[in-house]
Structures are given as C-alpha cells and as structure tokens.
C-alpha positions, -999 to 999 in steps of 0.1 A, spaced: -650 171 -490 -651 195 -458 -655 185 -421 -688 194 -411 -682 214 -379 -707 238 -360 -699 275 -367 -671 290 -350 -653 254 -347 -639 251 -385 -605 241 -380 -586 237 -418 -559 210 -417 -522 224 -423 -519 212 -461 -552 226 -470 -540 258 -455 -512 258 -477 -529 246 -507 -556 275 -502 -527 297 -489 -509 292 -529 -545 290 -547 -545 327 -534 -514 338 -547 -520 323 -583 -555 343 -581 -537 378 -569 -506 371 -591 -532 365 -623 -554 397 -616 -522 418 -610 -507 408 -641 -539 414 -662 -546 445 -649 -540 475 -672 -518 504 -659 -536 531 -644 -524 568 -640 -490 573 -626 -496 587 -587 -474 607 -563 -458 591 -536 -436 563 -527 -436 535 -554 -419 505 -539 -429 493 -507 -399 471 -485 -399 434 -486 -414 437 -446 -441 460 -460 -453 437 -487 -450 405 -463 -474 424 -440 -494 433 -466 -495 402 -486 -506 383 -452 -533 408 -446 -550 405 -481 -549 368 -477 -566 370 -449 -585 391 -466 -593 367 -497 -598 336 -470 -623 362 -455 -641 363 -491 -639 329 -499 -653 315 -466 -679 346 -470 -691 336 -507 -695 302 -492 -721 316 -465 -737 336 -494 -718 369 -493 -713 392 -530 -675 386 -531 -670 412 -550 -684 438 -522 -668 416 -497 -632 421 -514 -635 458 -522 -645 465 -486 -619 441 -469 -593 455 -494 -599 496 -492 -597 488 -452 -567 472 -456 -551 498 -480 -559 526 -455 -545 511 -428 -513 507 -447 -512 544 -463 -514 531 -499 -538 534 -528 -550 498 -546 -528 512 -574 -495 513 -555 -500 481 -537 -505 467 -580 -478 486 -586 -457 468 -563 -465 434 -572 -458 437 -608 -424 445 -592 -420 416 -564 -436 396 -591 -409 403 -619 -383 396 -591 -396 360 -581 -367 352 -555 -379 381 -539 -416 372 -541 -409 337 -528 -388 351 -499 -421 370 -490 -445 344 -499 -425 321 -475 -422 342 -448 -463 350 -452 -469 312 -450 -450 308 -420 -466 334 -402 -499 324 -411 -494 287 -399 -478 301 -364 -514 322 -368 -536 291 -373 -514 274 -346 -521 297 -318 -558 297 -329 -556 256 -323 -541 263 -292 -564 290 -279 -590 267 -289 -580 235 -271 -571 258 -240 -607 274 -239 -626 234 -245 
C-alpha cells in the first residue's frame, strides 16, 4: 500500500494528498460537531475567512504531523494537543474559539468549501515546492 522510501525521502502522490487532505476534514468536521459547548469567553468570536484558511492549513499540517507520527509510534493524542496549543498561541485564540468558529464556517458550507479549496491549493503549491527543492538538492 505505501512506497517504501528511506526516511526523509517520503514523497505522497497528489491524489493521496487530497484524499488524506478531505479524510482530515471529515475527522475535524466530526469532532467539532460532537463536541459540547463550553463556557462562553471574551473576545473576538468569528475569525475572517483568511484567518480560518491559515488556520485550517496549519492544523492540517498539524493532523498529517499526528498521523505520520502515530505511524512511527508516537501517543497521538499528546502529539495533537501539543501541535494544536502551539498552533492556537501563535494565532491568539483559545481551542474554544477556533471550535467556535467552525461550528460557524461549518453551518455556512459555501463558505467552508471556499476555505477548504483555497487550503488544498495552498498545500499542493506546498508539496510542489517541497518536490522541487528536492529534485534541486539530488
């Protein structure tokens, strides 16, 4: 099933990308929506569609990160609160406003998919630099 490739030379193939890519956002979209509400917070409560593409792309990095991790014999569940707290402090935001803000994109879908689309392009312009760098340094 996977390309058996020394460390450091795994190279995913674009559709597998994508299909990893949308097996992430049914996971996060599934945990958002079955999470109960928690305490209502102070702050700024919707985040702009630029926000949440950054973010998005940086917790799906994040939950590649896991994934590939778990498969090494990480605890995903360490590995996802750490990668996620870092990821919400660099942002300013609290894990309960970035929840917060998908239960919204997610019960505006057109606006969800615009994001989503934009976070898969930028992710495959990502992996294709990486292929580039890669062939440039053999």
């Amino acid at each position: 099933m996977f390309n058996e490739c020394p460390v450091g030379t795994d190279r995913m193939e674009p559709n597998r990308i994508a299909k990893l890519i949308y097996y992430i956002l049914i996971l996060t979209l599934t945990l958002v929506s079955c999470q109960k509400k928690s305490q209502k917070h102070e702050g700024p409560l919707r985040l702009s569609e630029a926000q949440m593409t950054d973010l998005i792309r940086e917790v799906q990095i994040a939950e590649s990160a896991v994934f590939n991790r778990q498969n090494l014999g990480g605890h995903p569940d360490t590995l996802k609160k750490n990668y996620f707290d870092l990821i919400f402090r660099d942002y300013g935001i609290s894990p309960e406003i970035f929840k917060e803000n998908m239960t919204y994109y997610t019960q505006h879908p057109e606006l969800l998919e615009r994001i989503y689309d934009t976070v898969i392009s930028q992710l495959k312009s990502m992996q294709d630099t990486l292929d580039l760098e890669t062939k440039i340094a053999k």
